[in-house]
C-alpha positions, 0 to 999 in steps of 0.5 A: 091180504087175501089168500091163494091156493097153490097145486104144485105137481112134482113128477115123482109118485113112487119114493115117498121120501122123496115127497116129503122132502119137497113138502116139507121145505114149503111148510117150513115157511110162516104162514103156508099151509099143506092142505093136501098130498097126492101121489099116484104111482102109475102116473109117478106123479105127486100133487101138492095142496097149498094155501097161503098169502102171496109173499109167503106162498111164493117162498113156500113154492120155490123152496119145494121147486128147488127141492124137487131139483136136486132130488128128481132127474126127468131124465129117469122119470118114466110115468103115465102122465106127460111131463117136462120137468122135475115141477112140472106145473105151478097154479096159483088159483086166487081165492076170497078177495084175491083177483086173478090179475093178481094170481097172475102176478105171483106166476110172473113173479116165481117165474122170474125168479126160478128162472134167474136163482135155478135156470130152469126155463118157465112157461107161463100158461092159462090166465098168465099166459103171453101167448094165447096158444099157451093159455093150454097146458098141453100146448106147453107140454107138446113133445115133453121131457124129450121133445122140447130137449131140442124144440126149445132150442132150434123154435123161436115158438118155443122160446121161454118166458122167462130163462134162457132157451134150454133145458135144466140138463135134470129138471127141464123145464116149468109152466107156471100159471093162474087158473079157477079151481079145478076138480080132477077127476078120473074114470078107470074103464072095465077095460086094459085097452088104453085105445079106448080111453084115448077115443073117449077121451078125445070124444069127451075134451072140449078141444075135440068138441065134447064137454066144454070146460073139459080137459082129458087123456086116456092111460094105461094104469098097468098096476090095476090092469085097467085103463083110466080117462083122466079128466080135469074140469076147470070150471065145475059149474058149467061142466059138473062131476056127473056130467063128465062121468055120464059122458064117459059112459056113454062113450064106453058102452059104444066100445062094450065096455063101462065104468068100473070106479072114478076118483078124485085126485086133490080137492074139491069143492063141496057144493060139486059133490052136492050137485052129483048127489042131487042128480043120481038120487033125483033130489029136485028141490033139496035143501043143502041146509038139511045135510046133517054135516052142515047142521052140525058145524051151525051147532059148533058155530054156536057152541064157539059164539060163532052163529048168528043168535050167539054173534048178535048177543056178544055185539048187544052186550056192553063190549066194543067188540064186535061193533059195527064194522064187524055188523058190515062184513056180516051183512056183506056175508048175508048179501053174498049169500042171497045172491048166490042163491039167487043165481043158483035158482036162476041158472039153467043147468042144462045149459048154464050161462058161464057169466052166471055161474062164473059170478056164483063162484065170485059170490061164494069166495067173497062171502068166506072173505066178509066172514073173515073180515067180521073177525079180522075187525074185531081183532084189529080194534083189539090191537089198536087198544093194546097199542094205546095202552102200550104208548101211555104206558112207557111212550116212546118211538118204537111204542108211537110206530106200533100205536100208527101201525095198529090204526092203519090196521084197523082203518084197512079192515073195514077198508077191504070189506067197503071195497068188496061189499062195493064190487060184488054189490056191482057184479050182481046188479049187472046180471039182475036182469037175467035173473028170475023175477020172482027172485026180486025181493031176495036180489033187493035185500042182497043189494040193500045190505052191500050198500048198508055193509059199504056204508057201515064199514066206510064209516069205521074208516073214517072213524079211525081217520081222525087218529091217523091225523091226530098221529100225524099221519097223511091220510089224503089217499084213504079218504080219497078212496073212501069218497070214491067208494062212497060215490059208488054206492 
């Protein structure tokens, strides 16, 4: 299973109590993680940082939306940002081998079931979107709280995905959807003049004409007497951190007026804070190996047998584990990695191909999944010897369903890591023509290793298929996936 990340937003940022209330019915849940709070009070507004697998995520996020039901009233909700419900929206945003199609179908399913167990109506909206009008946020939002009180109810464009055509009477209504990552990112102004930072942010959005992959409102924050362009970049890659702010600033000095301070709201992607350093200190052919952080955590790695020199000595060492399927994930790990700096050096930053930066993306997650699959391998050899052991110590029914529950995982493992050595191998010898050329060798040696990290790990399924059929067990689905794979490469 692959994880998903979840950014719930609540609209309350003034009662912590009441936050924590929320947060704590998701982390109550096996297997979800809070990554992160965030509450503004100006907005009265709390965005939630979760991470989990798609079942247990699932739970997590309706327990909390059931929470902020009974705990916020929109109807006496004031705030800056704009809102329609007690949640207001629910991303899922797929992460390692996790596709978007599948985030889509967590969004399907959540709102189905808020809507039946809390009749609160949902909207899907972005990739889960039903209506292509509604692949934008802010057409689902149009009117909030107030003007979608009556909308919803007297047009048929306004209807509902899912529930029936009116308001929860206190915790209207929720767009829930799939999306990338998103960096949110605000610029307060030297400036209180909100119409100001409604004209720059109109001249900044993509929707106006401005900075593509660029969302924006302009807001009063009257506690710091200033006014805020709000910014969310929904694909960091073809619109970066430093390029949004430069925009506002220019847009601000038309006016007389400039930057005071940015923010970022939630998480963000380490690699966006590198490109804006890189651009304001001129770093033209920096190394991100030489940030001292990232040289530091490669000497935690090897103090835990994690590096690469203590990873080949364990697997020379005369111990079963890691082995081979283990050596497959970590050559699909390599491979990923060359290709995403192939197509880093390959795309042009002052204007980026969205195909090439969208795959460089695609690269970096799979790469952090392959990584967890050399782990994950090893782990599940070590559960099928335990199980063996436990089968020959006292057999019996329940000891033979863990003995076969145990070989189907260790025959799924290397699965998963043939499948996305296989599909990251295709993506990247379809953009190889746009690449550089003098890049050749390095795009060679990322395809030669997904083929040998294919090949590898279809081997280590096969090997545990001879026991699934020793156990009686039908394995003509595996193997007929396996040929398919093999075919592949």
């Amino acid at each position: 299973m692959s994880p998903y990340e979840c950014g719930p937003n609540f609209s309350e940022g003034r009662d912590p109590a009441k936050i924590e209330r929320i947060v704590a019915a998701g982390r109550e849940v096996p297997g979800v993680t809070v990554l992160d709070v965030e509450r503004n009070a100006d907005h009265n507004r709390a965005v939630v940082s979760l991470v989990g697998e798609g079942d247990a995520l699932l739970e997590g996020v309706f327990r909390m939306i059931r929470v902020a039901a009974q705990e916020i009233d929109v109807n006496q909700h004031r705030g800056e940002h704009p809102r329609m419900g007690a949640t207001d929206v629910v991303p899922f945003v797929p992460l390692g081998t996790a596709t978007m199609p599948e985030a889509v179908r967590l969004a399907e399913r959540l709102g189905d079931r808020v809507a039946r167990e809390l009749s609160i109506p949902v909207f899907l909206y972005a990739a889960a979107a039903r209506r292509p009008e509604r692949a934008d946020l802010a057409r689902v939002r149009e009117g909030q709280f107030e003007g979608l009180r009556t909308t919803i109810e007297t047009d048929p464009a306004r209807a509902p995905d899912f529930g029936e055509a009116h308001l929860h009477p206190t915790a209207g209504a929720i767009a829930i959807g799939a999306r990338p990552v998103l960096i949110a990112f605000n610029a307060y102004l030297t400036t209180p003049d909100v119409t100001i930072a409604k004209k720059i942010a109109k001249a900044v959005r993509a929707r106006d004409g401005g900075l593509p992959e660029v969302k924006a409102l302009g807001f009063d924050i009257a506690e710091r007497h200033r006014a805020q362009v709000s910014m969310n970049l929904t694909d960091y890659r073809i619109t970066p951190i430093h390029r949004a702010l430069e925009a506002v600033r220019r847009e601000a000095q038309r006016y007389g007026v400039g930057v005071e301070e940015s923010e970022i709201v939630g998480l963000v992607p380490e690699d966006a804070l590198f490109d804006s350093a890189e651009y304001y200190l001129q770093l033209h052919g920096f190394d991100r190996a030489a940030v001292l952080e990232r040289k530091v955590r490669g000497v935690e790695a090897a103090a835990t047998g994690e590096s690469l020199r203590a990873f080949t000595d364990r697997m020379a060492a005369r111990t079963p584990t890691p082995g081979g399927g283990s050596a497959a994930a970590a050559a699909g790990a390599m491979a990923a990695a060359l290709g995403e700096m192939v197509l880093a050096y390959s795309i042009d930053s002052a204007h980026p191909d969205p195909a090439l930066s969208s795959l460089m993306n695609t690269l970096a997650t799979g790469r952090q999944r392959l990584l967890e699959l050399v782990t994950e391998d090893s782990q599940s050899y070590e559960a099928v010897r335990a199980a063996r052991k436990a089968r020959g110590a006292q057999p019996g029914a329940d000891q033979e369903r863990a003995y076969v529950t145990a070989l189907q995982g260790a025959a799924d493992v290397p699965l998963s890591t043939a499948r996305l050595a296989s599909d990251l191998a295709r993506q990247l010898a379809e953009v190889r023509g746009r690449t550089k050329a003098m890049l050749g060798s390095d795009i060679t040696t990322a395809l030669a290793l997904f083929r040998a990290a294919t090949e590898g790990a279809l081997a280590n399924v096969e090997i545990n298929l001879i026991d699934l059929r020793a156990a009686q067990v039908t394995t003509g689905a595996l193997e007929a996936e396996v040929a398919r794979l093999r075919a592949g490469t």
